[in-house]
C-alpha positions as CSV (number, residue, x, y, z in Angstrom):
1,X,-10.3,-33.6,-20.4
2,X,-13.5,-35.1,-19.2
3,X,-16.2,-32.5,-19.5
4,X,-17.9,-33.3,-16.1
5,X,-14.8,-31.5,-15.1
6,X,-15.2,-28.1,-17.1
7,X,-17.5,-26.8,-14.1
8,X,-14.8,-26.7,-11.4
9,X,-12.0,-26.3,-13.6
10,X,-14.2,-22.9,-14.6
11,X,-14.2,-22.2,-10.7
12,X,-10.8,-22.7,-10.6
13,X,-9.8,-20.3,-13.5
14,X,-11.8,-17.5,-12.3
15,X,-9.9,-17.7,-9.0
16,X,-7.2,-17.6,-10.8
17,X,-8.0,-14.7,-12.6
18,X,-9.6,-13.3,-9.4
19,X,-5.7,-13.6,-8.5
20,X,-3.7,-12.4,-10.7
21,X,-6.1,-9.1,-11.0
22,X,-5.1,-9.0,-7.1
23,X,-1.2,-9.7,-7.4
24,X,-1.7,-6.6,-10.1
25,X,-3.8,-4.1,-7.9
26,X,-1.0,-5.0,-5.5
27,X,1.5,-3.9,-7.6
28,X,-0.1,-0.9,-8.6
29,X,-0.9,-0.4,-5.0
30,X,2.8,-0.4,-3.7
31,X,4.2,1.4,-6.9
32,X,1.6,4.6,-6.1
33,X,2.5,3.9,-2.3
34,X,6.3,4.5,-3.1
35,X,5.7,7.5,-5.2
36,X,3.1,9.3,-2.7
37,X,6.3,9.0,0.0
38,X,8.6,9.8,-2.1
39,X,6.9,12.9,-3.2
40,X,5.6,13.9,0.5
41,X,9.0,13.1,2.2
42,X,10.9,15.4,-0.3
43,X,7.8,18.2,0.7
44,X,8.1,16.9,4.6
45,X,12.2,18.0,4.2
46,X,11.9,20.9,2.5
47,X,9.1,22.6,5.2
48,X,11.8,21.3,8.3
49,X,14.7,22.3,6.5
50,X,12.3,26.1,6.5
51,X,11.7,25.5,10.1
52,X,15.1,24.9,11.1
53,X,16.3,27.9,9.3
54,X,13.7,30.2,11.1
55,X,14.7,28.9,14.3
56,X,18.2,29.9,13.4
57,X,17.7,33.4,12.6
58,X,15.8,33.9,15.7
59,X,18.5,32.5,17.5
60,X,20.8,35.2,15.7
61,X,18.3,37.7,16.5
62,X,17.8,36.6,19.9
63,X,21.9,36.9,20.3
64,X,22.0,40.1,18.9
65,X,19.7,40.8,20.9
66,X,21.2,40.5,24.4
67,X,24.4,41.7,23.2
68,X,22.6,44.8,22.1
69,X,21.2,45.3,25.6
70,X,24.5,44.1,27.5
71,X,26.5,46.9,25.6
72,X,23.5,49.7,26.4
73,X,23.7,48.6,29.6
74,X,27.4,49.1,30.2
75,X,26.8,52.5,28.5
76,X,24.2,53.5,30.2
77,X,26.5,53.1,33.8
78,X,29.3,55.3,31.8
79,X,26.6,57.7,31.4
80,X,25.6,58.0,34.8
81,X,29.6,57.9,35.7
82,X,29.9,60.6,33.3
83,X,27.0,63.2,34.7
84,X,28.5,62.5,38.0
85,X,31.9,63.3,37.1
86,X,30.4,66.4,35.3
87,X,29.5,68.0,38.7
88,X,32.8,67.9,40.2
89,X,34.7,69.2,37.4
90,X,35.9,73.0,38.0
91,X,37.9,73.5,34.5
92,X,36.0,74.7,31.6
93,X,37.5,72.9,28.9
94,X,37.1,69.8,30.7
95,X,33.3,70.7,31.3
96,X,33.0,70.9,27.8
97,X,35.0,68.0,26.8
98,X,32.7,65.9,29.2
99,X,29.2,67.2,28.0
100,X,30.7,66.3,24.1
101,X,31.4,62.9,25.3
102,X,28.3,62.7,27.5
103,X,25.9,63.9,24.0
104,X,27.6,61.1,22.0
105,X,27.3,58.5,25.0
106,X,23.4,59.6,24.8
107,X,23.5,59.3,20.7
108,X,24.9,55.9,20.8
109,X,22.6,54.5,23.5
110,X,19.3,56.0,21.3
111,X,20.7,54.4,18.2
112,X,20.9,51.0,20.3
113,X,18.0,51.4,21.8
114,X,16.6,51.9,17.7
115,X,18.6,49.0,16.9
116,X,16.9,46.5,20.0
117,X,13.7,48.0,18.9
118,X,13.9,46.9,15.7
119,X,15.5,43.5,16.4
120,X,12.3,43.3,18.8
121,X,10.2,43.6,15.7
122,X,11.9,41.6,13.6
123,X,11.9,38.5,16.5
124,X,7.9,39.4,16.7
125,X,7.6,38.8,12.6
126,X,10.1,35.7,12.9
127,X,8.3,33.8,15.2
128,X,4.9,34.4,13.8
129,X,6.8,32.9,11.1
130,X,7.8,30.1,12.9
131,X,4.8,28.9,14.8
132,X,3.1,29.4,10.5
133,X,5.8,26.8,9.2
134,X,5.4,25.0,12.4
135,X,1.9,24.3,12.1
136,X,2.8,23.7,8.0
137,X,5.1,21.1,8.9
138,X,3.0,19.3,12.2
139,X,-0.1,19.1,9.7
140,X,1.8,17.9,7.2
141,X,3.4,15.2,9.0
142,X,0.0,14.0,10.6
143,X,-1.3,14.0,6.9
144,X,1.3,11.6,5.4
145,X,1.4,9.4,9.0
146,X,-2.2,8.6,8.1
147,X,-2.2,8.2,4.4
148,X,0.8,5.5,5.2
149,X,-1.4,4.1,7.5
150,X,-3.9,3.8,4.9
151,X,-2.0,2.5,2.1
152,X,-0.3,-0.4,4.2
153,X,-3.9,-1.1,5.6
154,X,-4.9,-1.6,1.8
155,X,-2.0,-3.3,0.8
156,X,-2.5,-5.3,4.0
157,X,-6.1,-6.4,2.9
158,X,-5.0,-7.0,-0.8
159,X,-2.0,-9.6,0.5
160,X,-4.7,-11.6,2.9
161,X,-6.9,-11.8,-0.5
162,X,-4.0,-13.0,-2.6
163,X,-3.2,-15.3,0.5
164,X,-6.7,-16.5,0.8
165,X,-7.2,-17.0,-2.8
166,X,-4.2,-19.3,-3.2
167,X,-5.4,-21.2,-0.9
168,X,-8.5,-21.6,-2.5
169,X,-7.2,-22.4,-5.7
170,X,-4.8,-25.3,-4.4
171,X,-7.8,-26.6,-2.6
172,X,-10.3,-26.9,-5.6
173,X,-6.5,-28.3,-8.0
174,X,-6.5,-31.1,-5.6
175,X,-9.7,-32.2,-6.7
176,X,-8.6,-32.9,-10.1
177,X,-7.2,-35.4,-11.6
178,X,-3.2,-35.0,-12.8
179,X,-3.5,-35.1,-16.5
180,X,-6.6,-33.2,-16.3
181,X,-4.9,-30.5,-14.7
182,X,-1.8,-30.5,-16.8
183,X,-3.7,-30.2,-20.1
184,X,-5.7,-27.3,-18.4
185,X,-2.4,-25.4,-17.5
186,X,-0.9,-26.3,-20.6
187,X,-3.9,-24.3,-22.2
188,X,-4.0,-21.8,-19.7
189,X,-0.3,-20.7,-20.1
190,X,-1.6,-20.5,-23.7
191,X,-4.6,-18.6,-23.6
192,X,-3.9,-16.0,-21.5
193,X,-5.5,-17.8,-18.2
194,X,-8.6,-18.1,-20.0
195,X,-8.6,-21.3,-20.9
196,X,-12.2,-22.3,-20.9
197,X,-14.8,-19.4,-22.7
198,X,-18.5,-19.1,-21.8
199,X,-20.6,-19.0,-24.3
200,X,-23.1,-15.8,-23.8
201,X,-25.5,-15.6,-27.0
202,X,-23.7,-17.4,-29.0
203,X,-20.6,-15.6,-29.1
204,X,-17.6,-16.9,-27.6
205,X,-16.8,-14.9,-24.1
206,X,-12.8,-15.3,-24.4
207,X,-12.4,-13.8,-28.4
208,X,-15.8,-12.3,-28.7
209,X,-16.5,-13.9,-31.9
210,X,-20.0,-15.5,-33.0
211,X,-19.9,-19.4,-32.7
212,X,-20.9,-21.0,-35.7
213,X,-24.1,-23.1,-35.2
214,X,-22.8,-26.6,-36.0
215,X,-20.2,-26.2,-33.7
216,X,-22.7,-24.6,-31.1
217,X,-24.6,-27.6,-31.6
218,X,-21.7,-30.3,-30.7
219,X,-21.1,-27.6,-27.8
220,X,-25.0,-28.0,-26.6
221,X,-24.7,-32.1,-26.9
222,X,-22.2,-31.6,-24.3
223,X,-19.2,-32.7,-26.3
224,X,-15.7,-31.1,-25.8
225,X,-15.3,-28.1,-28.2
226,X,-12.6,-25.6,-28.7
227,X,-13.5,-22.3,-30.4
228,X,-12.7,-22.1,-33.8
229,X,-11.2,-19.1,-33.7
230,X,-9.3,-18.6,-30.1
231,X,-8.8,-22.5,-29.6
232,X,-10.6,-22.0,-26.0
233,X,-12.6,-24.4,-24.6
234,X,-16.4,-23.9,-24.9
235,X,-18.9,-24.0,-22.5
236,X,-22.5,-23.4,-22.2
237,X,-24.0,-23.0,-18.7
């Protein structure tokens, strides 16, 4: 490997790095995506499957209801049918016969009436409940329609980078020579992408171990060194 080369073939293996720390955030990114919808799709269900069930006890309520007042309104015309008849009739028994059944025609329609009043109530609380779990279920949706929006804007941006990096990188490889470039990826595969280590005060940037001077010497003369330690290229800017 010529060492005139080292400087671009540095450029190129921080890209490369730059790269696969982006194909790994990416990862990350979509893995945290699937478990936030997962998660908030279960909670999204469960607060519509609440709604829905709301809605259909008001619905029962709202059926009771009108069959409630259907039936006091039938009784309330035998009523009136009933006092009328009351003021014809000329035998006692059947006075009193008629003002028994007119007492429990009057009984019955107060307990409906109780019972359509307290339906009435119950609707009143039901649908506050609804428009609640409503509200809990519009915000809910509007929350997670946004957070998707911003997890496939970020994963958006993240793919352009990975797309605009690779191009990089094959544009700065075609300015190397073949067998330079095999022997780097040879080492590259081997060193973990790292390949080439900066020297930063004498220690050795890829295993973080002090250089020893003789070598750090042949490194400064501008010869081509590998680390006696990692097996890394050396390189002193």
């Amino acid at each position: 490997m010529k060492r005139e080369l080292i400087p671009k073939l540095l450029e190129i293996q921080d890209l490369q790095l730059k790269y696969r720390e982006s194909e790994k955030n990416l990862k990350g990114l979509q893995a945290e995506f699937d478990i936030f919808k997962n998660e908030k799709l279960g909670e999204i269900k469960l607060k519509e499957e609440n709604l829905i069930n709301i809605r259909d006890q008001i619905k029962k309520l709202r059926d009771q209801q009108r069959e409630k007042e259907d039936q006091l309104v039938l009784l309330k015309e035998k009523l009136t049918n009933e006092e009328r008849r009351i003021l014809i009739l000329k035998n006692p028994k059947e006075v009193m016969h008629m003002e028994k059944e007119i007492e429990n025609l009057k009984s019955l329609i107060s307990k409906i009436e109780d019972e359509i009043l307290n339906l009435m109530i119950e609707l009143e609380e039901k649908t506050k409940t609804e428009k609640e779990l409503e509200k809990a279920f519009n915000e809910s949706k509007i929350a997670f329609d946004n957070k998707v929006k911003e997890y496939e804007e970020k994963i958006k941006n993240v793919e352009n980078e990975i797309e605009l990096l690779h191009i990089e990188i094959e544009d700065k490889r075609k300015e190397i020579p073949t067998d330079d470039l095999e022997e780097f990826d040879k080492l590259s595969k081997q060193k973990n992408y790292k390949p080439i280590a900066r020297v930063n005060r004498d220690v050795c940037e890829g295993c973080k171990i002090a250089i020893p001077k003789v070598v750090l010497e042949r490194v400064k003369r501008n010869e081509i060194v590998n680390c006696p330690n990692c097996g890394r290229i050396l390189w002193v800017e």
